[in-house]
N, C-alpha and C positions, 0 to 999 in steps of 0.2 A: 494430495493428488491420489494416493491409495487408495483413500477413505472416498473422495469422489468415485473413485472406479468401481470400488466395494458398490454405490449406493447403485449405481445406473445395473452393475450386475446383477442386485436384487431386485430393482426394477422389472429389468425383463423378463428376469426368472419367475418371477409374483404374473406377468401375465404369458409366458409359457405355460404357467401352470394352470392357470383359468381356459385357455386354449385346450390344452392335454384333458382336465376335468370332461370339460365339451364333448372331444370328440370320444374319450371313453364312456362316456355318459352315453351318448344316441350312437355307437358301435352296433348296437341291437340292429341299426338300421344297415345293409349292406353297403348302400349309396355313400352314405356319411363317411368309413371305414375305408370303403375306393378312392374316394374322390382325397382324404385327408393321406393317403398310399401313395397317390399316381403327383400329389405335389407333393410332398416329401422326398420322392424320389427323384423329379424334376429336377426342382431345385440342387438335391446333392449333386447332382449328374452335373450340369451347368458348370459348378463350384469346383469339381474337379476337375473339369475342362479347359477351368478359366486358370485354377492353379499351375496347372502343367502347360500353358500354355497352348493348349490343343484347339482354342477355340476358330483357329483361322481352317481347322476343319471342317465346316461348315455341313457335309453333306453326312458324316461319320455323326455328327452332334446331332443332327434333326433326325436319325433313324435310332439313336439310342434316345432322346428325348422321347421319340415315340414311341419307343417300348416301355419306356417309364409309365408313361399315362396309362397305355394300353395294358400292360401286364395285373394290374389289380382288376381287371375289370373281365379278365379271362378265365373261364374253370379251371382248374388245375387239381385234378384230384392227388394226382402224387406229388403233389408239393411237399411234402415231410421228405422225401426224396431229396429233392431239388433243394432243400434248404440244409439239409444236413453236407449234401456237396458242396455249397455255395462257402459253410463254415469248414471245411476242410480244404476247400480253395484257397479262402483266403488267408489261412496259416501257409498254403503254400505260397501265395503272391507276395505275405509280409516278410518272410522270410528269404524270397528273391531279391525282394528288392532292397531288404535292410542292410542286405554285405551291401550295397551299392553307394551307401551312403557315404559324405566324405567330400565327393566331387559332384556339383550338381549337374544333374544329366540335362541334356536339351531332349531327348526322345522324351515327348509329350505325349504321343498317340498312344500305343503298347498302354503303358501302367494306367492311362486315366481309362480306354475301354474293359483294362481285367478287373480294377476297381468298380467300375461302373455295374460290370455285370452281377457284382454280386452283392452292391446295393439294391440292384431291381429287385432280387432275391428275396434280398432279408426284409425290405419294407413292407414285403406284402405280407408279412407274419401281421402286420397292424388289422389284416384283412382277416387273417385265419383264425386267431387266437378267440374272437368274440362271437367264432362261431361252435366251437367247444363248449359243452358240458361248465356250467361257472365261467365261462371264459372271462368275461367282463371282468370278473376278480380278477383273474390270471393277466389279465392287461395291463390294471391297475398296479396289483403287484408287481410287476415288470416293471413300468415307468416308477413309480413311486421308488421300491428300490435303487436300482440303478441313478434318479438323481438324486435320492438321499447321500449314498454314496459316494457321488460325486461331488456334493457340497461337503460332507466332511473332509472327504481327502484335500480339498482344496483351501478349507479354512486353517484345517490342522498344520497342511503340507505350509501354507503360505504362513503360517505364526511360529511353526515349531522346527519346518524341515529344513534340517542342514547336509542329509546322508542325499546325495543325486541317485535315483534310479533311470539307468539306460540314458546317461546325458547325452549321448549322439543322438541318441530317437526324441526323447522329451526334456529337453534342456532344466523345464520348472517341476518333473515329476521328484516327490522323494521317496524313499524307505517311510517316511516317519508319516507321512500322507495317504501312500497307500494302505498301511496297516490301520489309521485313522479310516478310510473307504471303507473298508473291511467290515472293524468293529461297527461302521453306523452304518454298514447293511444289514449285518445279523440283530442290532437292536431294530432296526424299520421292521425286517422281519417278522422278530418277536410282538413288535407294536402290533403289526398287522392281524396276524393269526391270534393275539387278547381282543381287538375288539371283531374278529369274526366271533372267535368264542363266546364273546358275549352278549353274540346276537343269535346265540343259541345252532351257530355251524360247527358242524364237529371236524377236529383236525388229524390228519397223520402228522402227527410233530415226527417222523424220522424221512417221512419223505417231504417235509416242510423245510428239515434241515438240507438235505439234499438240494431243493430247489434254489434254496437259496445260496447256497455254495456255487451254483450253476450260475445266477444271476452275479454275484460279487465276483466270481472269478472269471466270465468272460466279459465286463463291462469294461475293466482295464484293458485289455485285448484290443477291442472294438476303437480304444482311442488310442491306443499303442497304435493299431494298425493306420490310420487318418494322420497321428503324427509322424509316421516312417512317410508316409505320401509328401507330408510338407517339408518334410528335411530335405525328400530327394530333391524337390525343388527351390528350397530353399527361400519358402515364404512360411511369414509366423501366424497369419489365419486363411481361413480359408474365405473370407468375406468380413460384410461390415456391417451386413442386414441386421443385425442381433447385439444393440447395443450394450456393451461389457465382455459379451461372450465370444461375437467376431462373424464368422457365418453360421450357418445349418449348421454343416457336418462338423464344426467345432462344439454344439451344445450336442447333437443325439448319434455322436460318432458310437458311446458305450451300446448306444440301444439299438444297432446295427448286429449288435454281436449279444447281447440278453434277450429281444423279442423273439429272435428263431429258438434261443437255445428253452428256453421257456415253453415256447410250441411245442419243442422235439420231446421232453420232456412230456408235457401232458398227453402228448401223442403215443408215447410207450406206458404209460399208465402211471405215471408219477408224481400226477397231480395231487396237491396235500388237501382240499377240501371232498370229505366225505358225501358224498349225495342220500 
């Protein structure tokens, strides 16, 4: 039965990835970058609505549905702003809501619109990153990291891990998995920045290191925070869309919290490819 679950996981994952390729592929195009933004973000939005039970709000759901769509699609020059609050919100939201955990709450409205808002946030980094200087790389590197990562901690976690980390928040998370995440982001990394180098792009390997410390340690965060949301409610995914994985924001909960921080990053000048 493992071994089944194992295969349908890799399934999906093989065309998650053919999907992700795509849209970082034609990013160059704004359209493509909006449109793959505004359902991403839908979708989350939905997922948590449905989680918390908030869906029989119907008129609260159709005005944040439509700022999902809408918000990629809007200028926003100070978004670097807006996104860097958005990740300082939600350390404050995950934090609120993680003492809560224990007894599941029936207030569904509250937690699923403070969540919601700052998924609309972070998604639209998929919009801003590819309009940066290399950005495309910088995309690439985001995704590719963050689920490299998350496939190690999870194959390592699930062969090797015995030590629970945060069992109230992530019942399956360990010590021995996330330090597994860890090492296979710094080696993705390392992968990554050998064959730019070898296609003759020059590197800051100290702000390469940097970047990538940013990406590895807020990806864990990003799903830390999605599984404090499903404890408080006390459901084990957030959906079924995504067969092995569960919903959306169960596969790209990390990359909710790596694609701004990678933004914010290139945005202060700490981007690791030379021009």
């Amino acid at each position: 039965m493992a071994d089944r679950e194992l295969v349908r996981r890799t399934c999906t994952g093989a065309a998650l990835t053919a999907v992700a390729a795509i849209v970082i592929t034609f990013s160059r195009i704004p359209f493509v970058s909006k449109c793959a933004a505004a359902l991403l973000g839908a979708l989350s939005i939905f997922e948590l609505f449905r989680a918390s039970g908030a869906l029989n709000n119907r008129v609260c759901l159709s005005v944040i549905l439509l700022t999902a769509i809408v918000f990629p699609f809007v200028p926003l020059p100070w978004y670097p702003y807006v996104a860097a609050a958005a990740l300082i919100a939600e350390i404050s939201v995950f934090l609120l809501f993680s003492s809560r955990i224990g007894s599941v709450t029936t207030d569904g409205l509250r937690p699923a619109i403070l969540f919601s808002a700052t998924v609309i946030v972070q998604v639209r980094a998929i919009v801003e990153i590819p309009t940066l200087s290399d950005g495309r790389l910088y995309l690439c590197f985001a995704v590719i990291l963050t689920e490299l990562s998350d496939i190690f901690a999870y194959l390592i976690g699930r062969r090797f891990g015995t030590h629970r980390f945060l069992p109230n928040i992530s019942p399956h998370k360990t010590i021995e998995g996330s330090v597994a995440g860890a090492l296979g982001g710094f080696l993705s990394g390392a992968i990554f920045a050998l064959v730019l180098r070898c296609g003759g792009t020059d590197i800051a390997y100290g702000k390469l290191i940097l970047m990538t410390l940013a990406v590895v340690g807020t990806g864990p965060f990003g799903d830390l925070c999605m599984s404090a949301f499903k404890r408080l409610y006390g459901v084990k995914d957030f959906g079924t869309i995504l067969p092995g994985h569960g919903g959306i924001l169960d596969r790209f909960d990390s990359l909710l919290t790596t694609l701004p921080a990678t933004y914010l990053l290139c945005v202060i000048g700490c981007g690791f490819i030379r021009s």
